[in-house]
C-alpha positions, -999 to 999 in steps of 0.1 A, spaced: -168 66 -457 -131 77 -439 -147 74 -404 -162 40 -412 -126 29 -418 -114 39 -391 -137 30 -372 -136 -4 -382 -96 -9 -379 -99 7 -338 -128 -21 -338 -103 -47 -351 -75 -37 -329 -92 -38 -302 -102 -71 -305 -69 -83 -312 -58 -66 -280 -89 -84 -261 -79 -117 -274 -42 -115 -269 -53 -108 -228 -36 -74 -225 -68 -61 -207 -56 -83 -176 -26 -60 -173 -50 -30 -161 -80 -54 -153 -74 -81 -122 -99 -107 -109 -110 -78 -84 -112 -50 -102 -82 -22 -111 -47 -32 -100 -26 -15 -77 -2 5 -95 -2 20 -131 -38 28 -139 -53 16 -109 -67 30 -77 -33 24 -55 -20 43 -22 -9 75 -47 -49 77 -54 -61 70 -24 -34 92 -6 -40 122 -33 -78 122 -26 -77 120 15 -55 153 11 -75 170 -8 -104 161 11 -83 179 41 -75 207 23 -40 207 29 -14 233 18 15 224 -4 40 225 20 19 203 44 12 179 18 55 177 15 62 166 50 30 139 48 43 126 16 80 126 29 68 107 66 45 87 43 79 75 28 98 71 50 69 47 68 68 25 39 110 25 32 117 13 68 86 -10 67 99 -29 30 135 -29 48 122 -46 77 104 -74 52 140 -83 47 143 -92 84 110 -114 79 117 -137 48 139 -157 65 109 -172 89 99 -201 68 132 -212 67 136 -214 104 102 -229 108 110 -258 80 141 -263 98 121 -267 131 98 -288 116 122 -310 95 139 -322 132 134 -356 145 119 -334 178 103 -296 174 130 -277 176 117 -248 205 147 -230 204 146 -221 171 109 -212 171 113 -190 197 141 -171 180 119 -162 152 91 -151 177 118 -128 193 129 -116 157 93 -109 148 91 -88 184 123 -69 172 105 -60 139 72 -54 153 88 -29 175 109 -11 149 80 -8 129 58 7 157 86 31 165 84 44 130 47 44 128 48 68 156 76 89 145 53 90 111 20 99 135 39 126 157 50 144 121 13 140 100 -4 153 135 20 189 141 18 192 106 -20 195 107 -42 222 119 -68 209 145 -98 212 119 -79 189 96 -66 162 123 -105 164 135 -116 154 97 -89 126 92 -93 114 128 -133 108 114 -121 93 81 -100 67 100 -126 62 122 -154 58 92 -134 33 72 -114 35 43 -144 29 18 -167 60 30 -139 81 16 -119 63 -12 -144 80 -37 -147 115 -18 
């Protein structure tokens, strides 16, 4: 008689829950969100390291290039945001304003080039850190695609 109580009051909150629309939260239009609860770049990162195998200490200096990849890339967004501005304000003059497009061109360059410099600097550190059985198995995960492995 005490379990069908409580059962019956989880039942009931849960459907409160449902109604009130908290399961999106968790729950997008695609399947888990990234982030909290869902299967994000921590999960996806976690399992392709265990699938190599790695030490502790290698898993450190991946993590730590890993970061500093996505710092200096989320810095460089900063550089980007002001492109629709420039473009409305090439758009908005009486003539199209060349000049101005082809300062954001030469600002995307700049960025594109900062980020590859960094992507290499993060490629350089993940490839000495490896032993040449491990860089043989990730090199045939990126090759295979994300979604062979994002279950291992």
């Amino acid at each position: 008689m005490f379990g069908f109580l409580i059962g019956t009051a989880c039942l009931m909150g849960l459907v409160a829950v449902a109604r009130r629309g908290h399961h999106r939260r968790y729950f997008g239009y695609g399947g888990f969100r990234r982030g909290r609860g869902g299967f994000g770049g921590r999960f996806f990162l976690r399992r392709v390291l265990e699938r190599l195998d790695t030490t502790p200490g290698q898993e450190k200096v991946i993590r730590e290039a890993i970061f500093d990849l996505k710092e200096e890339a989320y810095g460089l967004r900063g550089d980007m945001r002001s492109t629709r501005t420039d473009l409305a304000q090439a758009l908005r003059a009486p003539e199209l304003d060349k000049e101005t497009i082809d300062r954001v061109f030469a600002k995307h360059d700049e960025v594109i080039e900062k980020l590859r410099a960094s992507l290499l600097d993060t490629a350089e550190k993940v490839h000495t850190t490896l032993d040449e059985q491990q860089r043989k198995q990730l090199a045939d995960m990126i090759e295979s695609g994300p979604h062979r492995y994002a279950g291992c």
